[in-house]
C-alpha positions in Angstrom: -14.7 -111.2 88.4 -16.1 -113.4 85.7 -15.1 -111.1 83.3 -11.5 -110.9 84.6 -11.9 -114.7 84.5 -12.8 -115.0 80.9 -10.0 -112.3 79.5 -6.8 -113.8 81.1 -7.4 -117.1 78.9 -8.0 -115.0 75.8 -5.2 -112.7 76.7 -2.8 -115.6 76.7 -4.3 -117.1 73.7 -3.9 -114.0 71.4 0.2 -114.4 72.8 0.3 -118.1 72.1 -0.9 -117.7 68.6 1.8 -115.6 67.4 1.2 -111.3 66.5 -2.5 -110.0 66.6 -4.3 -109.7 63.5 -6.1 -106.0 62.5 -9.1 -107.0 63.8 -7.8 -108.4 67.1 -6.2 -105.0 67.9 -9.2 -102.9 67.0 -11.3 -104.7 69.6 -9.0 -104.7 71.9 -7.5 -101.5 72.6 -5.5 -103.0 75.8 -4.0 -105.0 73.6 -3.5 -102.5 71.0 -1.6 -100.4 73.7 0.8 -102.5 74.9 1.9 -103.0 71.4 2.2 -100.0 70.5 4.5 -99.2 73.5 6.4 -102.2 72.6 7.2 -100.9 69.4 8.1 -97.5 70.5 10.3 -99.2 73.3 11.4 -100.6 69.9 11.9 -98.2 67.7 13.8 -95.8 70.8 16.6 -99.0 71.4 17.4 -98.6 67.3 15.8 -102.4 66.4 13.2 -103.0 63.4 9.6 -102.3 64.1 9.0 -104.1 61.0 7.7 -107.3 62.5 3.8 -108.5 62.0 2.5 -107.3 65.4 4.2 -103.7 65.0 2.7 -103.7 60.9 -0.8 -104.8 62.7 -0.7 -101.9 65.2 -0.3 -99.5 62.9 -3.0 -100.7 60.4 -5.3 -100.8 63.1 -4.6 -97.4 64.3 -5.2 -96.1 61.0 -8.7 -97.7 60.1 -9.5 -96.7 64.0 -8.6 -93.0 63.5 -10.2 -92.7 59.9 -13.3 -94.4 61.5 -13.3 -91.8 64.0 -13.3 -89.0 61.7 -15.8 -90.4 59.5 -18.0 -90.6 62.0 -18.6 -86.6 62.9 
C-alpha cells in the first residue's frame, strides 16, 4: 500500500513536468508502455509521432533492447 502511495505522486509528477526523459522511461516500463501505446494510437489515427515523449520512447526502447542482447 505504501508503495502504491509513493508511485501515484511520482506518476503525476512525471505528467506535470512535460514528456519523460530516456532515463525516466527505462525505469519505468509502466510508463514506458502507455507511451508507447499512445503513439501507436497515434500513428494508426494518421497524426505525428514526432513529439518529445514519442522520440523518448523509442530511444529508450532501443538502449533497453541492445542492453538485452548485450547481456547473453
Amino acid at each position: 500500500m505504501k508503495k502504491l502511495l509513493l508511485a501515484i505522486p511520482l506518476g503525476i509528477l512525471i505528467t506535470a513536468c512535460g514528456a519523460p526523459s530516456v532515463g525516466d522511461f527505462k525505469t519505468s516500463p509502466d510508463v514506458l508502455r502507455k507511451a508507447n501505446i499512445e503513439c501507436r494510437r497515434l500513428a494508426a489515427a494518421g497524426e505525428s509521432t514526432d513529439t518529445d515523449k514519442c522520440n523518448n520512447a523509442r530511444q529508450a526502447e532501443l538502449e533497453l533492447s541492445t542492453q538485452m542482447k548485450g547481456s547473453k
